[in-house]
C-alpha positions as CSV (number, residue, x, y, z in Angstrom):
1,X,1.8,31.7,-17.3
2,X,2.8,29.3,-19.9
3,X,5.6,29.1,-22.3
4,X,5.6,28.0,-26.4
5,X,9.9,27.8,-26.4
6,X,11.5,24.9,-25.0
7,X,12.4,24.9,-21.4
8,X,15.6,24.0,-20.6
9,X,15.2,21.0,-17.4
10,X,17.6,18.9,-15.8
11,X,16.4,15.6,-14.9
12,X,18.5,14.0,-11.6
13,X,18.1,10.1,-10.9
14,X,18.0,7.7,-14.0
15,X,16.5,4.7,-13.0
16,X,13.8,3.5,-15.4
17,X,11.2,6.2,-14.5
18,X,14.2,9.0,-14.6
19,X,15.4,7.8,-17.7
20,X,11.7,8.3,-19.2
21,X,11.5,11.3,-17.9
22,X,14.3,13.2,-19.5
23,X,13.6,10.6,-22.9
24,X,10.3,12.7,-22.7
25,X,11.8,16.3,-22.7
26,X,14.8,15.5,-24.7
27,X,12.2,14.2,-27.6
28,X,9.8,17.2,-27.5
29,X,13.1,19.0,-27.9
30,X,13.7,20.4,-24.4
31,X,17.5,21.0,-23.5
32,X,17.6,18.7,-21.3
33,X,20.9,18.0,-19.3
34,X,21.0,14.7,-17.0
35,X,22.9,13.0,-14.0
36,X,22.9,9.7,-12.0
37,X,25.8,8.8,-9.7
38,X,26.4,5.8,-12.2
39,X,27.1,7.5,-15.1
40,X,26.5,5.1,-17.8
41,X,23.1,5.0,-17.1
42,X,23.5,8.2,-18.9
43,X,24.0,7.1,-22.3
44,X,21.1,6.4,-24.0
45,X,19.9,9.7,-23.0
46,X,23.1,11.3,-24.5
47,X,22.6,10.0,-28.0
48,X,18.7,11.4,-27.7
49,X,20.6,14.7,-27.1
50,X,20.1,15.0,-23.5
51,X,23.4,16.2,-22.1
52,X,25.1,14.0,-18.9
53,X,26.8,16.8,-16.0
54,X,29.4,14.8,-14.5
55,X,29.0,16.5,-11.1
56,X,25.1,17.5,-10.0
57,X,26.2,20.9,-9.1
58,X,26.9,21.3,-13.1
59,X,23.4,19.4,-13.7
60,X,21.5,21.7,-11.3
61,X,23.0,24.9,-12.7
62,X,22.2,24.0,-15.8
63,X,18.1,24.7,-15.8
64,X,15.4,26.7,-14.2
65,X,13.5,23.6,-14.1
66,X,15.0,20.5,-12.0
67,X,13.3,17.4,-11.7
68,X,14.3,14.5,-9.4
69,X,13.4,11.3,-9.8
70,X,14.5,9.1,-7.1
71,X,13.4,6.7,-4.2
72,X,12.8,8.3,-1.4
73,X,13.0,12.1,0.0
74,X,15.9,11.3,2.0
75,X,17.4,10.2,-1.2
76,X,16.8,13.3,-3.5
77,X,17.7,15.4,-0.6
78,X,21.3,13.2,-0.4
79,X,21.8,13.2,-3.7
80,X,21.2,17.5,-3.9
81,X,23.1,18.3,-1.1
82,X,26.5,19.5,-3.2
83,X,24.5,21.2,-4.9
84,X,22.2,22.9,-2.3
85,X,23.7,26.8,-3.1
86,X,22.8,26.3,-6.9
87,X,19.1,25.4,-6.0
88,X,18.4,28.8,-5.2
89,X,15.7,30.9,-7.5
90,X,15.0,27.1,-9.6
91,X,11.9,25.6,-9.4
92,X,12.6,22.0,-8.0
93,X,10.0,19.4,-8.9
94,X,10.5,16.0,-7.2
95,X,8.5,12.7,-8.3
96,X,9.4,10.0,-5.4
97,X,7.2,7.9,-3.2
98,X,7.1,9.3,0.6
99,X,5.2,10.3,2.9
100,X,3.2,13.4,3.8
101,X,5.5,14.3,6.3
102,X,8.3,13.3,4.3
103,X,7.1,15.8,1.8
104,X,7.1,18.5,4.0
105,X,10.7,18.1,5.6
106,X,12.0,17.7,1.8
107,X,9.7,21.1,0.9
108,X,11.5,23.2,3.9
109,X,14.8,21.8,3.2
110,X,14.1,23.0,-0.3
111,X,12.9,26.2,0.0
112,X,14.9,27.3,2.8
113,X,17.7,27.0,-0.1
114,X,15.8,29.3,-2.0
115,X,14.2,27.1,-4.2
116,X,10.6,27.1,-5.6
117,X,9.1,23.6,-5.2
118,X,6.8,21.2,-6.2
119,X,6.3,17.6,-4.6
120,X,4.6,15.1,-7.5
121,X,4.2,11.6,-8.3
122,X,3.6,9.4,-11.6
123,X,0.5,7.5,-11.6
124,X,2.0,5.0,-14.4
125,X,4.6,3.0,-15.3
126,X,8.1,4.0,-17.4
127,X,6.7,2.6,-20.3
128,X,3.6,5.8,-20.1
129,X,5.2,8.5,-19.8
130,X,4.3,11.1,-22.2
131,X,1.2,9.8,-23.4
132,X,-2.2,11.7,-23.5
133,X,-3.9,9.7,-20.6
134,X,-1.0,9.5,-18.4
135,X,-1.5,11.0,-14.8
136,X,1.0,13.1,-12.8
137,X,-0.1,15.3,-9.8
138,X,1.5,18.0,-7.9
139,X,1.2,19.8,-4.8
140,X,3.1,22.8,-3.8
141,X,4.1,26.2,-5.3
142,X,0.9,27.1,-7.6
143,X,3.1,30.0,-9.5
144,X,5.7,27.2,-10.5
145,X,2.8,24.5,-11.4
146,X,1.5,27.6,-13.4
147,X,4.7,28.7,-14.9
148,X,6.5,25.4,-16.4
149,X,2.5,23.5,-16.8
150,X,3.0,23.2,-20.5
151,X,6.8,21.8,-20.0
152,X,5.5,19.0,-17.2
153,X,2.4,18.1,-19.2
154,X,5.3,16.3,-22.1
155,X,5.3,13.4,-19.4
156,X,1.6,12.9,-19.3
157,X,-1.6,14.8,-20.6
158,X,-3.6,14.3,-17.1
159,X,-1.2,16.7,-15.5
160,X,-3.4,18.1,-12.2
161,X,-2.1,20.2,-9.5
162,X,-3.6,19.6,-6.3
163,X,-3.2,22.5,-4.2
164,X,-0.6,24.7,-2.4
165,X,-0.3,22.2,0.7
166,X,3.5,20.5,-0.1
167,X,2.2,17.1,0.8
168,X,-1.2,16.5,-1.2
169,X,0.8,15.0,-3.7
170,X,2.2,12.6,-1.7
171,X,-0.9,11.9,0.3
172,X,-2.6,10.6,-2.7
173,X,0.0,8.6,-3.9
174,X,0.0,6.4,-0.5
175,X,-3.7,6.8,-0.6
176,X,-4.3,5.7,-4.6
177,X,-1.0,3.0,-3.6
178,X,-2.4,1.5,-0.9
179,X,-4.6,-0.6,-3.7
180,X,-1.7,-2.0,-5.8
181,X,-0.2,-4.4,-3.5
182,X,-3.8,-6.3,-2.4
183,X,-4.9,-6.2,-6.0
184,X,-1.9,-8.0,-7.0
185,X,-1.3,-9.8,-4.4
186,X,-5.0,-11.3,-4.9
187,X,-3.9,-11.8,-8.7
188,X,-0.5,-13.9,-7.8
189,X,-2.7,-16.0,-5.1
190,X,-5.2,-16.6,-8.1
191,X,-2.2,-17.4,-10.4
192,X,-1.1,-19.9,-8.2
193,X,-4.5,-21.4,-7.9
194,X,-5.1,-22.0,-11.4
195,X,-1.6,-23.3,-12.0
196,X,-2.4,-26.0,-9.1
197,X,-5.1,-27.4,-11.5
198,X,-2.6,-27.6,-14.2
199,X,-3.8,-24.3,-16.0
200,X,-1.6,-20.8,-16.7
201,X,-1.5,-18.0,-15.3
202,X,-2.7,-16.3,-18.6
203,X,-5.9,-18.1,-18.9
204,X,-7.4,-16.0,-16.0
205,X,-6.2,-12.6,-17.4
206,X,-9.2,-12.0,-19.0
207,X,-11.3,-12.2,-16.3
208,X,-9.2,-10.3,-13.7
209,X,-9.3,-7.2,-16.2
210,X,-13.3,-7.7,-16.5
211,X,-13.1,-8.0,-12.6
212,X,-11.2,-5.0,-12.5
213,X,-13.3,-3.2,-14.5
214,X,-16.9,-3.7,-12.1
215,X,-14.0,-3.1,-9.3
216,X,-13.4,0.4,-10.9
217,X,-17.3,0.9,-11.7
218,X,-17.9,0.5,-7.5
219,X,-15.5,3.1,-6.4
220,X,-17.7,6.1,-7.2
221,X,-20.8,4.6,-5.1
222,X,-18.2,3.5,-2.6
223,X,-17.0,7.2,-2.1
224,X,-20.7,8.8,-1.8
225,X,-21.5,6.2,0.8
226,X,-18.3,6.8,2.7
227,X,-18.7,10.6,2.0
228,X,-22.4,10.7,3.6
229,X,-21.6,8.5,6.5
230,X,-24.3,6.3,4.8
231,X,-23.8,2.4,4.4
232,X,-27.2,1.2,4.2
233,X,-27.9,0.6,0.9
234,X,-25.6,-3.0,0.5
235,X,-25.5,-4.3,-2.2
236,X,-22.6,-6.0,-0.9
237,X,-22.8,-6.5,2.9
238,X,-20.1,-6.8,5.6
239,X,-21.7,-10.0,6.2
240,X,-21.3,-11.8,3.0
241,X,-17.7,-11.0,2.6
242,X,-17.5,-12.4,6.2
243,X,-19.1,-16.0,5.0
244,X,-16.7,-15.6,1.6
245,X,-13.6,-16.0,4.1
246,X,-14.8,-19.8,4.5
247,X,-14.5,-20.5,0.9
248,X,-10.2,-19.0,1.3
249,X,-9.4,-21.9,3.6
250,X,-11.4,-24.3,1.7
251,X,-8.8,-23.4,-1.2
252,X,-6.2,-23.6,1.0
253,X,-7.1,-27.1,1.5
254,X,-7.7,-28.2,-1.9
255,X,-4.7,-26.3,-4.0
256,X,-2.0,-26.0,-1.3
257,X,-2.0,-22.6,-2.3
258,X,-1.2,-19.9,1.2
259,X,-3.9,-17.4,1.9
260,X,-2.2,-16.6,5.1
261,X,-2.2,-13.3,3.6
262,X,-5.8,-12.6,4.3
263,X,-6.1,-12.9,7.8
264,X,-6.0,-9.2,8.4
265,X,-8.3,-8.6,6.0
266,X,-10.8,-11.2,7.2
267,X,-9.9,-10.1,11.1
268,X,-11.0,-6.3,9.5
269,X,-14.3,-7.8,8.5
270,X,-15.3,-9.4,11.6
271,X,-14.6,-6.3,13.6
272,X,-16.8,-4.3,11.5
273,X,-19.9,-7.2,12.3
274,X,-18.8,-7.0,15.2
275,X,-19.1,-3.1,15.4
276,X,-22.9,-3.4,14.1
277,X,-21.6,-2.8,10.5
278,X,-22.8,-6.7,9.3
279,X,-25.7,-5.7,7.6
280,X,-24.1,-2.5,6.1
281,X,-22.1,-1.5,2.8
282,X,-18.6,-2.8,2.8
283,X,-17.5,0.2,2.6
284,X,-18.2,0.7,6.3
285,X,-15.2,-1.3,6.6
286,X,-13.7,2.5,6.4
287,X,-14.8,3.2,10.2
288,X,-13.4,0.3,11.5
289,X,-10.5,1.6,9.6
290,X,-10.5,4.9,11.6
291,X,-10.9,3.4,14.8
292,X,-7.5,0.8,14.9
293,X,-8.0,-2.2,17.3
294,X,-5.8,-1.4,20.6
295,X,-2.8,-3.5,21.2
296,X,-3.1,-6.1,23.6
C-alpha cells in the first residue's frame, strides 16, 4: 500500500547522514520531528521545519515511521532504550553499518517491543540523498517496506527491498563495502606515487575514474564465472597478477612510497597458483577465498 499525504517520521541520530535524512523529509514536506543527544545539531533542521524532541521518548511518539541513523546496532539500540514501550505498533527503520548477525539481535530486540522493522543501508554519501539514482536497500518486514515505500523513496529513487530475512540488508552492505577501502586505499598509494615525481594528486583523477569505469564493466563477467564455478576463460589470469606483484616492490624502491599493504593480497594470489588456479580467471581468487589458509 502506498500513501499520497505526507507521513509524519521521526528521524533519531543527526550526524551528517541523519541530518540528510530528515533535510530530505522535512523538504518534501513530511512532519518530521528529530533528536540527537547533542542538541544543537538540531538546528538547521529546525529552521527547515523539522521539529527537535528534547527527550527520544517524545521523538519516537511522535511518528508511525522512525528512522535511526546511527553507527552501529548497539548504538541505535542504546540510544532507543528510554524509549523502548513507545516503539510498539511503529514501524522502525534503521540505516547503520553492522553485521548480519548484528541485524538480527537489533530485529528481535525490536520486535519483541512490538515494533515492525526494517534493517537498511545508504549506498551514497550525505551529499545524495534524495536524488533519483541514489540507492537504499532494505530487508525485513515486506508490509512495512510496502506501506511507507513512497515516504522512503524521498531519500533516494533506487529504493529496493531485499527480502523478508532481517539481515540481507546488512549482508550486502559488508559485501558491496568490502570494495571501498582496497579501491581507495590503491588510489591514496597512487596519490602518493605521483606526488614522489613531483606531480598532484589531481593529475591522476582522470584516469582512476576511466579505471574505474572498465573495473565496473568486469564485474558482470566476474559474477557469471563465479556463478558457474567456471574460470577458464582468462582474460586476466591468476598468473599475471602474480608477476604484477614484482612491479609493487620495484615502486617501493624507486618512490619510497609503502605498499606493505598488499602483501595479503599478493599472499591471496599465490595460494590460488598454488591451488591450480594460475592459469584461471582472477576471479577464482573467490575459492581460495572460501577455503581460509589454517593458522599456523
Amino acid at each position: 500500500m502506498t500513501r499520497d499525504v505526507p507521513i509524519p517520521v521521526t528521524v533519531v541520530g543527526l550526524g551528517s547522514m541523519g541530518r540528510a535524512l530528515a533535510g530530505a523529509f522535512a523538504d518534501a514536506g513530511h512532519p518530521t520531528t528529530v533528536w540527537n543527544r547533542t542538541p544543537a545539531k538540531a538546528a538547521p533542521l529546525v529552521a527547515k521545519g523539522a521539529v527537535h524532541a528534547r527527550v527520544v521518548e517524545a521523538a519516537v511518539e511522535a511518528s508511525p515511521l522512525v528512522i535511526t541513523c546511527l553507527t552501529t546496532f548497539e548504538d541505535t539500540r542504546s540510544a532507543l532504550e528510554p524509549a523502548a514501550a513507545a516503539l510498539s505498533g511503529r514501524a522502525l527503520v534503521t540505516l547503520n553499518s553492522g553485521s548480519p548477525a548484528g541485524a538480527r539481535a537489533m530485529a528481535a530486540w525490536a520486535t519483541g517491543r512490538g515494533a515492525r522493522f526494517l534493517a537498511g543501508a545508504v549506498k551514497n554519501v550525505p551529499e545524495a540523498v534524495g536524488a533519483p539514482d541514489t540507492l537504499l536497500y532494505y530487508s525485513g518486514d515486506k508490509t512495512v517496506f510496502d506501506e511507507y515505500e513512497t515516504t522512503l523513496k524521498v531519500l533516494g529513487g533506487d529504493t529496493v527491498h531485499l527480502g523478508d530475512e532481517t539481515d540481507l540488508a546488512a549482508l550486502y552492505e559488508m559485501a558491496v563495502g568490502a570494495m571501498l577501502l582496497p579501491a581507495l586505499v590503491g588510489f591514496f598509494q597512487g596519490a602518493a606515487a605521483v606526488q614522489a615525481r613531483g606531480l598532484e594528486a589531481s593529475s591522476m583523477v582522470r584516469f582512476a575514474g576511466k579505471w574505474l569505469d572498465m573495473i565496473k564493466s568486469l564485474l558482470p563477467v566476474y559474477a557469471t564465472e563465479i556463478d558457474r564455478g567456471d574460470y577458464t576463460d582468462a582474460a586476466s589470469s591468476v598468473n599475471l597478477f602474480l608477476a604484477g606483484a614484482a612491479h609493487d616492490m620495484e615502486l617501493t624502491k624507486e618512490t619510497n612510497v609503502d605498499v606493505a599493504w598488499l602483501a595479503p593480497l599478493h599472499d591471496l594470489v599465490g595460494r590460488a597458483a598454488a591451488a591450480g588456479h594460475g592459469d584461471h580467471s582472477i576471479s577464482a581468487l573467490t575459492e581460495v577465498l572460501r577455503k581460509p589458509a589454517q593458522k599456523a
